[in-house]
N, C-alpha and C positions, 0 to 999 in steps of 0.2 A: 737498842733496836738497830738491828742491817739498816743500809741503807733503803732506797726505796728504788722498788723495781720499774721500769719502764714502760712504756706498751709497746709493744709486739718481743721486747727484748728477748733473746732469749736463755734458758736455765743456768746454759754455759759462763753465759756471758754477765749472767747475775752470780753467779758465784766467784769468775777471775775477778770483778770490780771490788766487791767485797774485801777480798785479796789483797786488792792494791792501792784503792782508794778508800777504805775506811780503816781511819786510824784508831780509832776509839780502841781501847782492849777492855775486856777481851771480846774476841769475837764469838760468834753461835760457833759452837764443835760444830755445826754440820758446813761449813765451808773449809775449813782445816780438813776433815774428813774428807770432800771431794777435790781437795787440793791435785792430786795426780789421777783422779778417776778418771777413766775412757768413757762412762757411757753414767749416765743418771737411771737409775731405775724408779719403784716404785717408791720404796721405804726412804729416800732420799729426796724424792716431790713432796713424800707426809710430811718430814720433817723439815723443810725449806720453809713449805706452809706456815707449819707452826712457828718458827723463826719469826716468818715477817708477822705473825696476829692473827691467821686466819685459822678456824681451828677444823679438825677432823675431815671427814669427806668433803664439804665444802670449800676448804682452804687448798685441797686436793684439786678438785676439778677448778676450781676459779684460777689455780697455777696452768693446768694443762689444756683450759679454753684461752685463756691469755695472752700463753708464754709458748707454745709450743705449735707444731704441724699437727698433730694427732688431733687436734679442736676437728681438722676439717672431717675427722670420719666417728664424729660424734653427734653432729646437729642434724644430718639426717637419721630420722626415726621412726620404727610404727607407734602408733598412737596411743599402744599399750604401753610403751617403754618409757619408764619413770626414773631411770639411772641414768646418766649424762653419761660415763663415762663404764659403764656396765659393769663387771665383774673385777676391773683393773684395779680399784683401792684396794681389793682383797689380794692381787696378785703378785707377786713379788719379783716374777721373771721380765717382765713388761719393758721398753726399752722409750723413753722420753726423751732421750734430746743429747744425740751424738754429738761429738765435737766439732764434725767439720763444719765449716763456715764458707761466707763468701758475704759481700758487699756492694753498694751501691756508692760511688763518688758524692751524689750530689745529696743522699742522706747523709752522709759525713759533714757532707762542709753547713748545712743545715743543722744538725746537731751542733756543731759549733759555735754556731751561733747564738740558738735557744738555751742550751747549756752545759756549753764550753770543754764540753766532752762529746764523744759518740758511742756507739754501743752497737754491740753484734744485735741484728733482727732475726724473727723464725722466717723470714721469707727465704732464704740462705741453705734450704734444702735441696735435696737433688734432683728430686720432681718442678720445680722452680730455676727459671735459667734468667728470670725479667723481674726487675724492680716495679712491680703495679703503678705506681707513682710516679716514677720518671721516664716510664718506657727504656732504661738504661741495661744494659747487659750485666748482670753482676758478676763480679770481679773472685775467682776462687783460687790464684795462685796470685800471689804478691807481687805489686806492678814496680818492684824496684830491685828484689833478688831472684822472683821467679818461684819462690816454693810458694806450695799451698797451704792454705790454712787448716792445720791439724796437728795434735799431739807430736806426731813424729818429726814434723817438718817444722812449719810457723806456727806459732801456739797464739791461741786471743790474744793474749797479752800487747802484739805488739798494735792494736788498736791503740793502747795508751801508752806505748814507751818507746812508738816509733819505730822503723828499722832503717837504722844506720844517720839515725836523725829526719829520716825523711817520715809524713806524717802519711796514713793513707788519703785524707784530703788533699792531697797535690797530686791525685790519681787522676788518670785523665776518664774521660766518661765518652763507653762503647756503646752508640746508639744502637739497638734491637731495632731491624727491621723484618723481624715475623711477626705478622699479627695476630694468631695463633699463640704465641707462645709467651702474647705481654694479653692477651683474653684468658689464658689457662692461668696465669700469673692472679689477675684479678679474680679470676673465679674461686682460688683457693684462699687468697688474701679474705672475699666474704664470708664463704665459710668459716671461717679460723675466726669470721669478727662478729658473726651472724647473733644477733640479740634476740633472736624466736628460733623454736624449733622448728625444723621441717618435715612434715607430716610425709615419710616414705612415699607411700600410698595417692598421694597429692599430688606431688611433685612429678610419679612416674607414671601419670596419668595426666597430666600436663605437657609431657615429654612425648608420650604416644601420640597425643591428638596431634601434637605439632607432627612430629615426623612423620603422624598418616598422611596431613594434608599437606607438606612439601614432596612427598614423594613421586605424586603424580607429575609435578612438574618438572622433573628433574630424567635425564635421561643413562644408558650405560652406567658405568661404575660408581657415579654421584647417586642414582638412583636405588642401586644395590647398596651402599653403604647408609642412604639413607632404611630403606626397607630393614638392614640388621639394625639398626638405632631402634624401629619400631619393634620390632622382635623380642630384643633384648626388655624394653620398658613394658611391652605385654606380659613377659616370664616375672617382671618386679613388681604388678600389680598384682597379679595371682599372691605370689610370696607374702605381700606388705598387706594384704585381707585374707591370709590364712590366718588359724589358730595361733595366738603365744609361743614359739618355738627359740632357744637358747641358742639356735645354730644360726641364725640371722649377727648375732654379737659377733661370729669367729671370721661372717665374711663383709663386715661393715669397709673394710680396704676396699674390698671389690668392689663392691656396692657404689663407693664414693666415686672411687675412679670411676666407674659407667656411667653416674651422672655428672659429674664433672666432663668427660668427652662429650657427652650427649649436649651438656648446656653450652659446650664452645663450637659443635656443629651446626646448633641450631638456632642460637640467638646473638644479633649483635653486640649486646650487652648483658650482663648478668640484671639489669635492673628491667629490662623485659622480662626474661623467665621471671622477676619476682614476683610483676605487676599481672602475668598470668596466674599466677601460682595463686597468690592472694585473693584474685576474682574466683579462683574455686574454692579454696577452702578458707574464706572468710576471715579466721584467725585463727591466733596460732598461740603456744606455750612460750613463756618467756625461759632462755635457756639459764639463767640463773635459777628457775622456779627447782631444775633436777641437779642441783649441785652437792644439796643435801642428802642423796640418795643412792646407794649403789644394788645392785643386783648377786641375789645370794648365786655363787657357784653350784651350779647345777644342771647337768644334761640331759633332762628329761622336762623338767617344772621350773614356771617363772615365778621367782618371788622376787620381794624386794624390802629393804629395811630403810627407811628416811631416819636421820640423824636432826634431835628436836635438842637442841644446842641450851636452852633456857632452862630445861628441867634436867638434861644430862642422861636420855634414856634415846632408845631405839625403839621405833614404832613399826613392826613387822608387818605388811600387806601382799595381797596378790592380786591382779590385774583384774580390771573390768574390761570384758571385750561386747562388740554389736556382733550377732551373726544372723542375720537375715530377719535385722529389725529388734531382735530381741535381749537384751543388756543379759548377758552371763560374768556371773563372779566365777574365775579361773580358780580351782582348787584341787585336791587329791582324790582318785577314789579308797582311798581307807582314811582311818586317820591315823596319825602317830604315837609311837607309842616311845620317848624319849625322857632324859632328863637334861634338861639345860642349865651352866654356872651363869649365874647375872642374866637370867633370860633372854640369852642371844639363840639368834634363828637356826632353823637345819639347816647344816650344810649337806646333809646328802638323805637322800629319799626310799626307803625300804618298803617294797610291793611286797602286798600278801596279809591276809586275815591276820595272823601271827608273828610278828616284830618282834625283836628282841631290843630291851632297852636300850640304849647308847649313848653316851656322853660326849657332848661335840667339843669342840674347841674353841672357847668363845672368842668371838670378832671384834676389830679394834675397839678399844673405848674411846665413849664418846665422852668430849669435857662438857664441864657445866658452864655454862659462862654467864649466865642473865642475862634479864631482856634488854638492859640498858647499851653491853656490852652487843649485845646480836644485831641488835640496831646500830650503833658503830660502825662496826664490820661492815654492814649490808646484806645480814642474813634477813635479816625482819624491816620490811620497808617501814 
């Protein structure tokens, strides 16, 4: 077994460690493998997963709610949306967790302490310029030679081998004085750690009422920015109680960013927005509940196949949506007319009385592992 991964660590940084401090041989191929990789994609998260024990889509998404920035534009959802991380297990082009880095001083010399090492965090993004936790400016060119941390220049590495002897815990620590930018900092940090789903539609109707009733108060150009804030969250409640539509997944970036701005405009703390949020929509999905689950590719129709880990098969569904009071099961108007290898799902959708058979290409497989074993993991509470 690799060693054991961290929390907030990130992908990069579990694979140099691996590298450098786990002596046991041999090691998983898949750290040898991304020994000199630029960039982690998808098929390289699947197999990380399975390395440390966690198996198929779940071990998937439990890496990239974790271990990664991409958690943050995952936890908001419409309520039909049953894949955590949507169409991405199937994707292969997909991009997880570039190399560059950056640090926090007093996370280091704290790591050192609890155990005796330190580790690259996901907070060390470029949308991120503040440590949540120490309000510290994070550190992204090396405070003793001056390069930055990446492939070309500084590599992770010298987290644990020092540069030139000197350790980055003898880094001095640049106090952040924007408060803005250590709020933005914490707002991405909850999302990335968020243990419920958040219901789109909720949230961006929590976000209106507020910026309707700041807006009167407020005069010239604070007034105006506020009025686009409401603007903006009226156009995402329309969106988020429309029909099932597959084009919601391609702008969930957007989407995050606008509420992310919105909640550092509007509230002093992220745990305000929560505790409105909550008083509307009462409760919420736990985001482990869609870890099992991903979303078939398709531009037209939503489906979705959950991975049942105990029996070793794929359960194929389509959403249940409300529209105007009345529960509709989302479906096709024809039916299909296909053949499938191991009973894996359409990946694509052919209109018209008359179909021509087709043979898909079946979707990753799922392992078997038993319930003892599921229970383990933490797939089955």
């Amino acid at each position: 077994m690799p060693l054991s991964i961290l929390p907030d660590e990130t992908l990069p940084s579990y694979v140099r460690r691996n590298l450098l401090l786990y002596w046991a041989e041999p090691k998983a191929e898949i750290f040898e493998a991304l020994r000199t990789r630029h960039v982690i994609k998808t098929a390289e998260v699947r197999r990380l997963a399975a390395a440390i024990g966690w198996p198929g889509c779940y071990g998937f998404n439990r890496l990239v709610h974790n271990h990664t920035l991409n958690a943050a534009f995952h936890v908001i959802k419409s309520d039909w949306d049953f894949a955590y991380s949507g169409t991405q297990y199937l994707s292969e082009g997909e991009h997880f967790s570039e190399w560059d880095a950056s640090f926090c001083p007093e996370c280091v010399r704290e790591d050192l302490k609890i155990h005796g090492f330190s580790y690259w965090r996901r907070y060390g993004a470029s949308n991120v310029s503040v440590c949540p936790k120490h309000n510290a400016v994070l550190l992204r060119d090396c405070p003793f030679c001056g390069k930055l941390f990446t492939r070309i220049d500084h590599d992770l590495d010298v987290m644990w081998r020092t540069c030139g002897g000197r350790h980055l815990a003898e880094a001095e620590v640049v106090a952040n004085h924007d408060p803005l930018a250590l709020k933005r900092a914490e707002v991405y940090q909850r999302l990335c750690r968020s243990p419920h789903i958040i219901s789109g539609l909720h949230a961006a109707k929590v976000l209106l009422d507020k910026a309707t009733a700041l807006s009167p108060q407020l005069s010239g150009e604070e007034r105006s920015k506020m009025q686009a804030i409401a603007s903006t969250m009226s156009d995402l409640v329309q969106r988020f109680a429309d029909v099932p539509s597959p084009s919601l997944e391609s702008r969930a970036g957007t989407i995050t960013a606008l509420f992310i701005h919105a909640v550092v405009a509007l509230y002093d703390s992220y745990d305000d927005f929560e505790r409105e949020l909550m008083s509307l929509a009462g409760s919420a999905r736990c985001t482990d509940s869609l870890w099992s689950s991903y979303r078939i590719e398709d531009t037209k129709y939503v489906h979705f196949v959950e991975e049942d880990y105990v029996q070793g098969l794929g359960v194929w569904f389509t959403p249940r949506i409300v529209l105007d009071d009345v529960v509709v099961q989302v479906g096709w108007p024809w039916p299909t007319s296909k053949h499938y290898p191991c009973c894996n799902t359409p990946l694509s959708i052919h209109e018209g009385p008359s179909q021509r058979n087709t043979t898909v290409a079946a979707s990753p497989s799922i392992p078997k592992i038993g319930l003892a074993k599921a229970r383990a993991v933490g797939i089955i509470k």
